[in-house]
C-alpha positions as CSV (number, residue, x, y, z in Angstrom):
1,X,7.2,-8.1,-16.8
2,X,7.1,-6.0,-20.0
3,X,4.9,-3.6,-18.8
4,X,6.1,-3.1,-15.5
5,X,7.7,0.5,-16.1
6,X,4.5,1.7,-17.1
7,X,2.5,0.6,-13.7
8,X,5.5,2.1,-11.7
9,X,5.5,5.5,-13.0
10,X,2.1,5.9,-12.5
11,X,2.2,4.5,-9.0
12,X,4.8,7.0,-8.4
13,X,2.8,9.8,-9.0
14,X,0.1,8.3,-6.7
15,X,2.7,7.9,-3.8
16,X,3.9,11.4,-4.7
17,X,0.4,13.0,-4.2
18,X,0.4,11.1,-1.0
19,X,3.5,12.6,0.3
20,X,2.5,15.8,-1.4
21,X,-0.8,16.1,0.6
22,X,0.8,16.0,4.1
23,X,1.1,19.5,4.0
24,X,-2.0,19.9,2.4
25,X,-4.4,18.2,4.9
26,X,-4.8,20.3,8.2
27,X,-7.6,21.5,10.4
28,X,-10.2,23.2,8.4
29,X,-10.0,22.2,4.8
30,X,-13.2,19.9,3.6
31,X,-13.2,16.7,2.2
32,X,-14.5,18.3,-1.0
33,X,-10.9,20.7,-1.2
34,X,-9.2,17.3,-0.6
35,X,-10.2,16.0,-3.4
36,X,-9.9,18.8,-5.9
37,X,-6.4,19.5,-4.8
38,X,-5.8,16.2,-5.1
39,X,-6.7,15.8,-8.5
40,X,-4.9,18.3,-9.9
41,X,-1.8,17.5,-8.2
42,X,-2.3,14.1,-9.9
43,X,-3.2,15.8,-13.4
44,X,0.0,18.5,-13.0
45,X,2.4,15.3,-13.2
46,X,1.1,13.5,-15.8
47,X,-2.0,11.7,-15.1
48,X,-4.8,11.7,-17.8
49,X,-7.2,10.3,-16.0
50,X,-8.8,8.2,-13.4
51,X,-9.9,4.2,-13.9
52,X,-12.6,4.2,-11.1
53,X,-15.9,5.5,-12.4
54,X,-13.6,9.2,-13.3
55,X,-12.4,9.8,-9.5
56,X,-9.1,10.0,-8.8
57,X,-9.2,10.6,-5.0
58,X,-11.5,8.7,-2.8
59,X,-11.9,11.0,0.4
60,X,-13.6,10.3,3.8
61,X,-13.4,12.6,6.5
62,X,-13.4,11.7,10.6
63,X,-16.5,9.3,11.0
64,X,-17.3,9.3,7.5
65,X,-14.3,7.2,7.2
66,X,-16.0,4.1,8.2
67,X,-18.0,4.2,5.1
68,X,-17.6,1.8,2.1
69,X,-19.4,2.4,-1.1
70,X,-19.1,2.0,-4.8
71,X,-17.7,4.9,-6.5
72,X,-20.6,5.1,-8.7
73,X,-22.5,7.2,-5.9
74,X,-19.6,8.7,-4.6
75,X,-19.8,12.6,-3.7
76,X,-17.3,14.6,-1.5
77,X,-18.7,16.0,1.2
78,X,-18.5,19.6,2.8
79,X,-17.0,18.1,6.3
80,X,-14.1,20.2,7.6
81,X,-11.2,18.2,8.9
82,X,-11.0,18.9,12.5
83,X,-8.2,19.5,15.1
84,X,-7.8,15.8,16.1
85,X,-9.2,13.8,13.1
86,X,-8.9,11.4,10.8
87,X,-8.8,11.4,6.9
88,X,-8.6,8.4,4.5
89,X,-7.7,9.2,1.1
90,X,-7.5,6.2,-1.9
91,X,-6.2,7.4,-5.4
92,X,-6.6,5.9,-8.3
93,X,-4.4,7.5,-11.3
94,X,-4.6,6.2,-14.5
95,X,-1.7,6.9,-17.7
96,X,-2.1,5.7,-20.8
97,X,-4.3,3.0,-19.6
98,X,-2.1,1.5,-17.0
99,X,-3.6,2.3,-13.5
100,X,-2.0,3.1,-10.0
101,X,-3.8,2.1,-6.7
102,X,-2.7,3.4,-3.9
103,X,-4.4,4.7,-0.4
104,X,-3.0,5.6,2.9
105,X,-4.8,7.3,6.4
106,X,-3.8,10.7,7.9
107,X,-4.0,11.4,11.1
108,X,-4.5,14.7,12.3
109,X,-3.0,15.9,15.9
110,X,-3.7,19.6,16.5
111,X,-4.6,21.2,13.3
112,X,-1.7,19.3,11.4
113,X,-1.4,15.9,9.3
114,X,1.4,13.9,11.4
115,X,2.2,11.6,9.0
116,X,0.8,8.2,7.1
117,X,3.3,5.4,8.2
118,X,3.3,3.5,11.7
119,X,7.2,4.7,11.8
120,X,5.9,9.1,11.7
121,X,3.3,7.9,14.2
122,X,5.2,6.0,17.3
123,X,5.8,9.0,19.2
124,X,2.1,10.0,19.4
125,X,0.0,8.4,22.2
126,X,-3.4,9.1,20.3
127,X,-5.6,6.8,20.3
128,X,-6.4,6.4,16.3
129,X,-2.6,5.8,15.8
130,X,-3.1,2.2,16.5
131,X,-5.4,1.7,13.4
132,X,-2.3,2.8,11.1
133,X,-0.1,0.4,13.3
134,X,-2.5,-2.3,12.8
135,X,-2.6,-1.5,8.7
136,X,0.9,-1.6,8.3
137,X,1.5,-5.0,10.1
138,X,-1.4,-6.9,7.9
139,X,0.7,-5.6,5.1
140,X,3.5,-6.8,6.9
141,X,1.5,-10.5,7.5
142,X,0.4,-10.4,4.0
143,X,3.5,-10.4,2.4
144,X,5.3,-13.1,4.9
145,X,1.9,-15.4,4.3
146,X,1.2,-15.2,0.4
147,X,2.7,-17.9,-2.1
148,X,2.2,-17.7,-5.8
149,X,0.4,-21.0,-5.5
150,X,-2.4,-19.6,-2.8
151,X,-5.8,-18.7,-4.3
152,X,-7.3,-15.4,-4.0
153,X,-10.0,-17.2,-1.4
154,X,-7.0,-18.8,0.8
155,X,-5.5,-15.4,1.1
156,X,-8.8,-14.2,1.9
157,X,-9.8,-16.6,4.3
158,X,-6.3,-16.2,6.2
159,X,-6.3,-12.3,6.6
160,X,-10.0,-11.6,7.4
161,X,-9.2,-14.0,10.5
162,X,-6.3,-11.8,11.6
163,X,-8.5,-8.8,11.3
164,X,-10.8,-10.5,13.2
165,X,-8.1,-11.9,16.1
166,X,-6.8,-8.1,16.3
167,X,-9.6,-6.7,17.2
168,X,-10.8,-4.9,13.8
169,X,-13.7,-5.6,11.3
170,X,-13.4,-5.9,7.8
171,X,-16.0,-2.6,6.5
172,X,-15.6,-3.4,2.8
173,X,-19.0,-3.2,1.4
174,X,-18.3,-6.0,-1.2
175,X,-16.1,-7.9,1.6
176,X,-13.6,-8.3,-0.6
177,X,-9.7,-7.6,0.6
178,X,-8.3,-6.6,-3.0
179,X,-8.1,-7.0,-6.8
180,X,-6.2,-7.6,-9.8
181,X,-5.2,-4.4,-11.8
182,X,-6.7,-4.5,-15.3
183,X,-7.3,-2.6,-18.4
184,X,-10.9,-2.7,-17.4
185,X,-12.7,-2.4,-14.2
186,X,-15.1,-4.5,-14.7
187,X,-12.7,-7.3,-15.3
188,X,-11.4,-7.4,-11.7
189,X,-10.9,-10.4,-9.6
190,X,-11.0,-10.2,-5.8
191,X,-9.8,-11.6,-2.4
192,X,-12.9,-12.8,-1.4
193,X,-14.4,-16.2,-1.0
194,X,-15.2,-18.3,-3.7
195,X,-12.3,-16.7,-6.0
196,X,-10.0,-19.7,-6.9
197,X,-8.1,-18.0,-9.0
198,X,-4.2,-18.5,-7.8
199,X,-2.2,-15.3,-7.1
200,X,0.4,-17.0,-10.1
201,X,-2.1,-16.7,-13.0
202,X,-2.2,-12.8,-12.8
203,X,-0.2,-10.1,-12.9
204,X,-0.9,-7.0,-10.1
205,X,-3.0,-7.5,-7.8
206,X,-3.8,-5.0,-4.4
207,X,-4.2,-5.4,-0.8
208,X,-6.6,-2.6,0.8
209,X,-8.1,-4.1,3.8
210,X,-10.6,-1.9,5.0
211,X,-11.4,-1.2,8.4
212,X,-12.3,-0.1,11.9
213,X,-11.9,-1.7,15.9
214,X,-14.9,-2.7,17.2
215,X,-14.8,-0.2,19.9
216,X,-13.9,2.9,17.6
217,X,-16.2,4.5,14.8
218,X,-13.1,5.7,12.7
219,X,-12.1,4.0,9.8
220,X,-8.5,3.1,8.4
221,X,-7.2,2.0,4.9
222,X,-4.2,1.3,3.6
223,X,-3.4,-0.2,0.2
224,X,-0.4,-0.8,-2.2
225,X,0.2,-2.8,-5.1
226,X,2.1,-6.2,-5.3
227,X,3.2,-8.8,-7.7
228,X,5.1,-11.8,-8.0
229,X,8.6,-12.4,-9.9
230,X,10.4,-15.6,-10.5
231,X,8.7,-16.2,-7.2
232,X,9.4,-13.7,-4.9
233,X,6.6,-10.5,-3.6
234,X,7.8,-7.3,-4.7
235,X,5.7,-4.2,-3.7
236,X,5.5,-2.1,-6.7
């Protein structure tokens, strides 16, 4: 893929911020600091700007975290991050027209951010750990189920039913799984049903389910980037 350099430096960046903000989240900081520090980290290595609708970080804060909405009406809140809480954050970088897309969910155990990945999180016995558990095994399904031949609607069809048989509920506002990456963001095509695009006519494409257990009111997201070579997933 020519272009493939460009797409992973700026994902890079976005997975940097990510690893960047661990220290950064804690126990009193509001989901509007979140995103302003956020940004800047993002603008300090490189990034010129930000493909959805001008934000680069997409922030929800404890139960706000369920919510799914456009970014057209998107405005951080004043929410403080509290002692046990949860914080979703969704970046979305953009360098020299070639876009990142990456999100990941902190979990916050006494004042500090514990970590991102199910791996940081096994020791913990809190409760919202299982949603990052459950996120990183559909990415786990995902990429042990898709073929290059599979539309966008079979892949849809197949992971909204694991959701659903783990317990979860997809909270995507659209109801949608995922995109393609474009040059435009208006030209995006989706996991959803109806789409029978196959995964082998485009390029990048992302998985970001979206979602919550039926019994909890906290949110979780997780997303990354993937794409097919000479027939085999790579994560980018």
């Amino acid at each position: 893929m020519e272009q493939l350099s460009n797409y992973l430096h700026v994902q890079s960046i976005a997975k940097s911020t990510i690893i960047e903000l661990k220290n950064v989240i804690k126990e009193g900081i509001s989901e509007r600091e979140i995103v302003c520090i956020t940004e800047d980290i993002m603008r300090a290595n490189g990034v010129n700007s930000f493909w959805y609708h001008g934000i680069g970080a997409f922030v929800h804060v404890g139960k706000r975290t369920t919510i799914s909405e456009s970014g057209k009406g998107y405005e951080p809140s004043e929410i403080l991050v509290g002692r046990n809480d949860i914080v979703t954050v969704d970046l979305s970088p953009e360098f020299n027209t070639y876009w990142g897309d990456y999100a990941r969910t902190f979990i916050i155990i006494d004042g500090k951010a514990v970590g991102v990945d199910a791996l940081e999180c096994s020791n913990n016995e809190f409760e919202l750990m299982d949603g990052v558990k459950v996120e990183e095994n559909l990415h786990n399904i995902f990429m042990n189920y898709i073929k290059p031949d599979m539309t966008f609607e079979d892949v849809y069809l197949h992971m909204n039913e694991v959701i659903n048989q783990l317990g979860y509920i997809n909270l995507d506002f659209a109801g949608n799984l995922g995109h393609t990456i474009e040059f435009n963001k208006d030209n995006r095509r989706y996991f959803e049903s109806g789409n029978k695009t196959r995964l082998s006519e485009v390029t990048l494409f992302t998985f970001e389910p979206h979602i919550k257990h039926r019994s909890l009111e906290y949110g979780f997201k997780r997303e990354d980037i993937y794409y097919f070579l000479d027939g085999k997933l790579f994560v980018l």
